[in-house]
C-alpha positions as CSV (number, residue, x, y, z in Angstrom):
1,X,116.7,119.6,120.0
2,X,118.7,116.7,117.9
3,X,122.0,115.8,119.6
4,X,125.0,116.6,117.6
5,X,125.2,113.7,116.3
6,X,122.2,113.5,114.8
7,X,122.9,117.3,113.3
8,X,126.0,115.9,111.9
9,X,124.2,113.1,110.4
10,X,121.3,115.1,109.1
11,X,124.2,117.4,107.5
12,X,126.2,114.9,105.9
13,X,123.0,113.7,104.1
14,X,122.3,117.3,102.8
15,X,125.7,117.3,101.7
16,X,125.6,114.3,100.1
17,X,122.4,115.0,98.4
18,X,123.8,118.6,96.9
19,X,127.1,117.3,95.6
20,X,124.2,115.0,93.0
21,X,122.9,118.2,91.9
22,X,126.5,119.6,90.5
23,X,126.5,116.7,88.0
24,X,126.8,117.5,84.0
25,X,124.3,120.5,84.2
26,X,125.4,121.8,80.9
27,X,125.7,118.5,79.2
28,X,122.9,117.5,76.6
29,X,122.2,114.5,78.3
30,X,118.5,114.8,79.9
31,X,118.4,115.7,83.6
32,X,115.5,114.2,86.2
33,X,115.4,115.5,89.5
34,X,113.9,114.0,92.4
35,X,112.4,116.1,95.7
36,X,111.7,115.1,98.5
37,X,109.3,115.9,101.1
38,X,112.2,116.6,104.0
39,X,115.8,115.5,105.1
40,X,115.5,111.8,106.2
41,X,117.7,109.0,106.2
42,X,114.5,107.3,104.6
43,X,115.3,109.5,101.5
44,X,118.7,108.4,101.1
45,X,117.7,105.4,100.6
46,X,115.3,106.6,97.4
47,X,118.6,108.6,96.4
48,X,120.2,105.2,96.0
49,X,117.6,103.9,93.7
50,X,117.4,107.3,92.1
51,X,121.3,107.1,91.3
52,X,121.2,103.5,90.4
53,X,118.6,104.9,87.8
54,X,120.6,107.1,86.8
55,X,123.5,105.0,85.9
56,X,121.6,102.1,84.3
57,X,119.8,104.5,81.8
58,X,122.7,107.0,81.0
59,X,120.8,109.7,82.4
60,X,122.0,112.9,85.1
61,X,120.1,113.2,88.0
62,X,119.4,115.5,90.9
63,X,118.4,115.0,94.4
64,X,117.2,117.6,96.3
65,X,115.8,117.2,100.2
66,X,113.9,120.5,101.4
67,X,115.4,121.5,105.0
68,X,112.8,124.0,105.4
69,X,109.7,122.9,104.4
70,X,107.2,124.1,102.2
71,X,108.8,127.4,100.8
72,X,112.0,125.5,100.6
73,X,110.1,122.6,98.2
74,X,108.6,125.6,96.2
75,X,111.5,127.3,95.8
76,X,113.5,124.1,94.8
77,X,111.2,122.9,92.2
78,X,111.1,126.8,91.0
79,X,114.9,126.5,90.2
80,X,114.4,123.3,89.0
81,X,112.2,124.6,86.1
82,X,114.5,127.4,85.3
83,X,117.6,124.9,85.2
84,X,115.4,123.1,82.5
85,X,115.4,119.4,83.8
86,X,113.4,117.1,81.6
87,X,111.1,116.1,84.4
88,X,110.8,116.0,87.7
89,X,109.7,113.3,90.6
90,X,108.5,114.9,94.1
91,X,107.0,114.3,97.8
92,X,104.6,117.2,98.0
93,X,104.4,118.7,101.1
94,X,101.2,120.1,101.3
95,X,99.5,119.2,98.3
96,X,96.1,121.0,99.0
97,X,98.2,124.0,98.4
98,X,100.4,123.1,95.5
99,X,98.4,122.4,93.0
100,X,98.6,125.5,91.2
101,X,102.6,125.0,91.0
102,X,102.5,121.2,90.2
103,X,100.0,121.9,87.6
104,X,103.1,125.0,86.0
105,X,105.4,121.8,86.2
106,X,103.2,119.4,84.6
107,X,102.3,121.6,81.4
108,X,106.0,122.2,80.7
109,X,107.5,118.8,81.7
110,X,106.7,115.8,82.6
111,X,105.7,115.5,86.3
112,X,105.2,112.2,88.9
113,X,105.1,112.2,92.7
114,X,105.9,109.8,94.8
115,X,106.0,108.6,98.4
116,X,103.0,111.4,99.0
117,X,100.6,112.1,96.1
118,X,98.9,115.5,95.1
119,X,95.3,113.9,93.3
120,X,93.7,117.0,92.1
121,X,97.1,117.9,90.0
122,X,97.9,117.1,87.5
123,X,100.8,114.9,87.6
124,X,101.0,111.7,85.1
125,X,101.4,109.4,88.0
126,X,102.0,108.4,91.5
127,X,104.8,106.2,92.2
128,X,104.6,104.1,95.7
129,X,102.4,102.4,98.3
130,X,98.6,102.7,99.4
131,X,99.0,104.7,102.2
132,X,95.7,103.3,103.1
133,X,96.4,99.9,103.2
134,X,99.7,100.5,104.7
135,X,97.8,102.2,107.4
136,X,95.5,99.0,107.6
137,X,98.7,96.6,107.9
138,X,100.0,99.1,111.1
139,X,96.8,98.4,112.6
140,X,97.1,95.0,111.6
141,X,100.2,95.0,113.9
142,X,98.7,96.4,116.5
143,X,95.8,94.2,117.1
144,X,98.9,91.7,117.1
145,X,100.4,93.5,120.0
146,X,97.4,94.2,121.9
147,X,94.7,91.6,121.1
148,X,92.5,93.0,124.3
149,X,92.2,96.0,122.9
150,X,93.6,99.1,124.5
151,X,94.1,102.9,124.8
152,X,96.1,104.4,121.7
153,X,97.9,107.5,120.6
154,X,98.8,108.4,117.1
155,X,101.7,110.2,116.0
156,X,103.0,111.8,112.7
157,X,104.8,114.8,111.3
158,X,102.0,116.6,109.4
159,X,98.4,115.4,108.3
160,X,98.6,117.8,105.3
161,X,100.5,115.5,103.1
162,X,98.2,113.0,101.5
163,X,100.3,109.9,102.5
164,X,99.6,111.0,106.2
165,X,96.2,111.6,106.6
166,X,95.7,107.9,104.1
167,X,97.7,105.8,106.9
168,X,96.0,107.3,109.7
169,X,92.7,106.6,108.2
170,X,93.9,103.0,107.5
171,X,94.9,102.7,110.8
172,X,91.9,103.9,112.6
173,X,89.6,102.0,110.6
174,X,91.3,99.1,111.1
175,X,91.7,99.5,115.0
176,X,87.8,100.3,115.0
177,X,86.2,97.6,112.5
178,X,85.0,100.3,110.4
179,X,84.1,99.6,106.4
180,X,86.6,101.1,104.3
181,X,87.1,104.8,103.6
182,X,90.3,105.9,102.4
183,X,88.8,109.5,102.2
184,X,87.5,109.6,105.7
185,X,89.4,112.2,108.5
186,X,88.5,112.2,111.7
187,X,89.3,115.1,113.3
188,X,93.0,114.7,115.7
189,X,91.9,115.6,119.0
190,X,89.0,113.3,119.0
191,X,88.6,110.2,121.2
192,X,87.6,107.6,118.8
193,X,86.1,104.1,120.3
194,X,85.7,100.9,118.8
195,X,86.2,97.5,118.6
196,X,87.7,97.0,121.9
197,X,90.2,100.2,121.3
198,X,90.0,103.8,122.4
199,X,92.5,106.1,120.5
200,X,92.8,109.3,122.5
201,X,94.0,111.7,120.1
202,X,96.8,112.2,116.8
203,X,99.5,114.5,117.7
204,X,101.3,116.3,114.8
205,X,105.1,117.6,115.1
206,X,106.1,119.1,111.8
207,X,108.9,117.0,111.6
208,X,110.4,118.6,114.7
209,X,112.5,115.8,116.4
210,X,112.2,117.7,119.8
211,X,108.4,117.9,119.6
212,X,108.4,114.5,118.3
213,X,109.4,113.3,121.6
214,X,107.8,115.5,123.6
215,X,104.3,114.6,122.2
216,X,104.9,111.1,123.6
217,X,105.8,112.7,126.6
218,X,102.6,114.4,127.2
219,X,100.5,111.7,126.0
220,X,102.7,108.9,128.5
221,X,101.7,112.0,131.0
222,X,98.1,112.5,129.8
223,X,97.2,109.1,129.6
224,X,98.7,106.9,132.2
225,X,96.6,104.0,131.0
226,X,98.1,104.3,127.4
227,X,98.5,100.7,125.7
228,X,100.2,101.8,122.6
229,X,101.2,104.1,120.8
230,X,102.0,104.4,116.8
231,X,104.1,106.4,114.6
232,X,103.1,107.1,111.0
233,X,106.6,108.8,109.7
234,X,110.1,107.4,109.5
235,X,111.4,109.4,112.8
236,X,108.3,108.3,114.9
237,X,109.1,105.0,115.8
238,X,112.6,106.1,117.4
239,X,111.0,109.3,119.6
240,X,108.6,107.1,120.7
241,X,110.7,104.6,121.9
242,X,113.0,106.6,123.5
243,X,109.8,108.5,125.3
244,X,109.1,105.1,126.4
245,X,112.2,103.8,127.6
246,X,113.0,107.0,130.0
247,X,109.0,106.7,131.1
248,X,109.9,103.3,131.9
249,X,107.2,101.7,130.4
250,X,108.7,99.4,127.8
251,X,106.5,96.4,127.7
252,X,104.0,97.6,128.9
253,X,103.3,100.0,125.9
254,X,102.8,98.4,122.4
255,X,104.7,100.4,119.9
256,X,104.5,100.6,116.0
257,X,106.3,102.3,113.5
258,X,106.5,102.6,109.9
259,X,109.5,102.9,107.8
260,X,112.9,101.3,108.8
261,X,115.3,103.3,110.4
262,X,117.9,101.3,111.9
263,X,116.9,102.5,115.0
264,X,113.0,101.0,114.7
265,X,114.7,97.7,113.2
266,X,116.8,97.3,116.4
267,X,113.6,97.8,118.7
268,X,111.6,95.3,116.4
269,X,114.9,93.0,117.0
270,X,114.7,92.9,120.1
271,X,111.6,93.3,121.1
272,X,110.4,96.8,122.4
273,X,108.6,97.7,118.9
274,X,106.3,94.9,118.3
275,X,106.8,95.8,114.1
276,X,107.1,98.6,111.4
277,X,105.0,98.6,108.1
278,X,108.3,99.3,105.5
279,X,108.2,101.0,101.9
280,X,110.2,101.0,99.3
281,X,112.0,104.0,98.9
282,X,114.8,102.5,97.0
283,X,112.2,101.3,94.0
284,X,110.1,104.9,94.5
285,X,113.7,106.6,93.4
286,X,114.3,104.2,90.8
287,X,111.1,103.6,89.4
288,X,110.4,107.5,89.3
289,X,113.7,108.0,87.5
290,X,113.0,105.1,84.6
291,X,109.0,106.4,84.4
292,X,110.3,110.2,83.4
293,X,112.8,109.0,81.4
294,X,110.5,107.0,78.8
295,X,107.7,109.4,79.2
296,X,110.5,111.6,78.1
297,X,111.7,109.6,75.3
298,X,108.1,109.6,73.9
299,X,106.7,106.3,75.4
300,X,103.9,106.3,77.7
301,X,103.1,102.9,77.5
302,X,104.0,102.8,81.8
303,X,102.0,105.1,82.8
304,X,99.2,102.7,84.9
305,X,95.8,103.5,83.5
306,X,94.7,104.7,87.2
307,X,98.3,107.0,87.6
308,X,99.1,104.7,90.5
309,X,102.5,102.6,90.1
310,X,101.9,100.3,92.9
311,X,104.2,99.4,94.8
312,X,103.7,96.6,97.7
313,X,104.4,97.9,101.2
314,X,105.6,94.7,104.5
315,X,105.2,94.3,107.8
316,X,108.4,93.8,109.6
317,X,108.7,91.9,112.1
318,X,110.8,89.9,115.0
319,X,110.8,86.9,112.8
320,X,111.8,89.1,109.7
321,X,113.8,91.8,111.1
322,X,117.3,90.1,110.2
323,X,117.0,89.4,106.7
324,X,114.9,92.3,105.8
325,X,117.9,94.5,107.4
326,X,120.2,92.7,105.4
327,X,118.7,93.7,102.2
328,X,118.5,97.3,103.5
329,X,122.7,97.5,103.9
330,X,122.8,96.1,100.8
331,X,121.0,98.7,98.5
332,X,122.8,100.9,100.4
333,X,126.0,99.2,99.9
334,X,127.0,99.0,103.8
């Protein structure tokens, strides 16, 4: 379970999020709401840009993180229709089965997603990075860390969302030399060989912090040969490296993350994460907010012709830890 520190953390956030959602409901000034996919402090950093939005446009906004999953998202985008916002930004959770919903939303308001897209929806646009490519870049850092090659586990919260199942398939292909195939899915138990690496399976944790860490557990106890190990959502990266660090092994296991919790930027600093592949969650909450809000107004002129507002992921690492941390505290104003 999460130590009570981490509870009171994880609580303050969902505080902090609700008290956005009292905001000048009953005003005539247009409301945009923002979802999430889960409680992360990866998504108060979208909230920032989301509330910088917000105050640069003259606009209300909510912010709402699901702490339950699915049904919670479904229920908070239900409310959110009958509350009337005039659009609405979200992370879905399992797309595959939220179309029909999305598609309710979409006919009555205007409707983006971001961070994790829903394709067959249909939602204007998709704010954020190639989850692909980003996937790509983490293997891009692991070849870095382990240029002989080497056994590799996978880790993630859920390969239902869209931006999961694209990074993984970025990752593998580029691990394995494989042609390009954003749409291919290997199945997560398989051994997959290639290219010098072997990756020995993709453990899921749905977004259980306990679980999280035990699935390094078992595959540091599985797999004594293990090389490196990768984590695909904000929270992997930690749980890895704490799995590592009791095991022993750091050093001796390569470890990538994605995202940049201050707890994955201090490894990279100092050397027991060899990198993390880092959005921008900031701009996905900002952007989101300014796309709705001119849709909105009548002007569709932003919309990308593909639906995909691109925006760049980076590799992070030793060399660019510092200063890229320093930007982080000062979105967030720390």
């Amino acid at each position: 379970m999460p130590t009570r520190s981490v509870l009171a953390i994880l609580l303050c956030f969902v505080a902090f999020a609700s008290s956005a959602c009292t905001r000048h409901e009953a005003s005539d000034t247009p409301t945009y709401a923002f979802v999430s996919n889960g409680i992360d402090p990866y998504w108060v950093i979208a909230q920032a840009g989301v509330e910088k939005a917000g105050r640069d446009l003259g606009v209300d906004v909510v912010v709402h993180m699901p702490a339950s999953g699915i049904n919670d998202q479904k229920r908070i985008l239900e409310d959110l229709l009958t509350r009337q916002v005039a659009g609405i930004a979200v992370s879905p959770i399992d797309p595959a089965n939220q179309v029909e919903q999305l598609d309710d939303i979409a006919a009555r308001i205007p409707l983006l997603t971001t961070d994790s897209d829903a394709r067959e929806s249909q939602r204007l646009c998709f704010v954020g990075v190639d989850n692909y490519v980003a996937g790509r870049m983490a293997g891009e850092l692991v070849r870095e860390a382990l240029p002989d090659g080497g056994a590799i586990a996978v880790f993630v919260g859920r390969l239902e969302q869209d931006n999961a199942a694209r990074r993984r398939a970025g990752l593998i292909d580029e691990l394995l030399g494989r042609e390009p195939d954003p749409t291919r899915h290997d199945p997560a138990d398989a051994t997959l060989e290639g290219n010098g690496f072997r990756i020995v399976g993709t453990l899921t944790d749905q977004f259980d912090m306990a679980k999280a860490k035990a699935n390094v557990e078992d595959m540091i106890s599985r797999h004594p040969d293990l090389d490196g190990a990768v984590g695909l959502f904000a929270y992997n990266a930690p749980m890895i490296l704490e799995a590592v660090r009791q095991a022993g092994r750091i050093g001796d296991i390569a470890i990538v993350g994605f995202d940049e919790r201050d707890e994955t930027l201090a490894g990279v600093s100092d050397g027991s994460i060899h990198g993390t592949v880092v959005q921008n969650p900031f701009m996905y909450g900002y952007r989101s907010i300014e796309l709705l809000h001119q849709i909105d107004s009548g002007d569709r002129s932003g919309i990308p012709a593909d639906g995909f507002e691109r925006i760049p992921a980076r590799a992070i690492r030793k060399a660019e830890v510092d200063a890229f941390w320093a930007e982080k505290k000062e979105l967030l104003g720390t």
